[in-house]
C-alpha positions as CSV (number, residue, x, y, z in Angstrom):
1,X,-3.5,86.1,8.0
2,X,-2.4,86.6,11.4
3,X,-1.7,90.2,12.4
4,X,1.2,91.7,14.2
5,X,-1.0,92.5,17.5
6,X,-1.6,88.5,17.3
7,X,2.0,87.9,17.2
8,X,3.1,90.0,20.1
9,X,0.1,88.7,22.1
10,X,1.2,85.0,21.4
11,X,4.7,85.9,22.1
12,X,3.8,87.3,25.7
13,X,2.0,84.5,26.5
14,X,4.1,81.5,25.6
15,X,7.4,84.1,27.1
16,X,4.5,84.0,30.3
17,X,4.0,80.5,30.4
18,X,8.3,79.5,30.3
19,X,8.5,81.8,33.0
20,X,5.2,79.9,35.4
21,X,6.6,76.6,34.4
22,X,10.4,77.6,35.0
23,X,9.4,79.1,38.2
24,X,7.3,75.9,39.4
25,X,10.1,73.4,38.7
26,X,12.9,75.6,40.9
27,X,10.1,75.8,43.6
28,X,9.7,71.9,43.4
29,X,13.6,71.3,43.4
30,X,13.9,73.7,46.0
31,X,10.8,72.1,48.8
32,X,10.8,68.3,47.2
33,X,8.2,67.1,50.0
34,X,5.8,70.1,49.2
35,X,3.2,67.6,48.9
36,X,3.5,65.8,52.0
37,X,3.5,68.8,53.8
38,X,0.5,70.5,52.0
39,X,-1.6,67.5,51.9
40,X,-0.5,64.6,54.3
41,X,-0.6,62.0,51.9
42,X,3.1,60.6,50.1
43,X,2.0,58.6,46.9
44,X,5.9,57.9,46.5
45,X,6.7,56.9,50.1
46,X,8.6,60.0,50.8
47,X,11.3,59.3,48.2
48,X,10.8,62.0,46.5
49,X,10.6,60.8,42.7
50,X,7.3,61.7,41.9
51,X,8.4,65.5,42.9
52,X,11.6,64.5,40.6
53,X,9.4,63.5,37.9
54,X,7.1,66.3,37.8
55,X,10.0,68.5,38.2
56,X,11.6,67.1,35.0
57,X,8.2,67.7,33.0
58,X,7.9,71.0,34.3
59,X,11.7,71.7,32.2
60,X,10.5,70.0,29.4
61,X,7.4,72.4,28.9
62,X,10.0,75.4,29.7
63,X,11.6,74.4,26.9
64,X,9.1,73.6,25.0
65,X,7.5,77.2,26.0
66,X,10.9,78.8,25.3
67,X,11.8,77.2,21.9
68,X,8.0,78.6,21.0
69,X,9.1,81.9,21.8
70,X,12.2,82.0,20.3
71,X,10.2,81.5,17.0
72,X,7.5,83.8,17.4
73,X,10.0,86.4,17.9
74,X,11.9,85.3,15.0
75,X,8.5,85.6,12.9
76,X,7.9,89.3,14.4
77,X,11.9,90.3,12.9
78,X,11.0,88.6,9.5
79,X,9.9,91.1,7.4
80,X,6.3,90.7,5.6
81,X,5.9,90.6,2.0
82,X,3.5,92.1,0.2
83,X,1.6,90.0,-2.3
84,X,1.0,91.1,-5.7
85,X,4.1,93.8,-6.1
């Protein structure tokens, strides 16, 4: 039986990890050629579509992060019932 401390915990951390992964996509769209400046190599010519790419899975794990959230919260609000009375 998981507690209410477990919850909460879970709940910070998946509300943690839409917020990194948000954050990184926005920071991708926003400097696309990041990794040609950081490491001097351009697997994608300088097109930018692996940046695209990456950006796009970045905003499916937000969403994936935030429709987790969404539901732990929703489990903290249900109220628990007591077997047996």
């Amino acid at each position: 039986m998981t507690t209410t401390v477990q919850h909460r915990a879970r709940l910070c951390v998946e509300a943690l990890l839409a917020l990194l992964s948000a954050t990184a996509s926005v920071l991708l769209l926003w400097r696309p050629d990041w990794m040609e400046a950081t490491t001097g190599i351009a697997p994608d010519r300088g097109s930018g579509s692996l940046e695209a790419l990456l950006a796009a899975g970045l905003l499916a794990l937000t969403c994936a992060f935030v429709g987790l959230t969404f539901r732990e919260a929703r489990s903290l609000r249900r109220p628990s019932v007591s077997p047996g009375l």
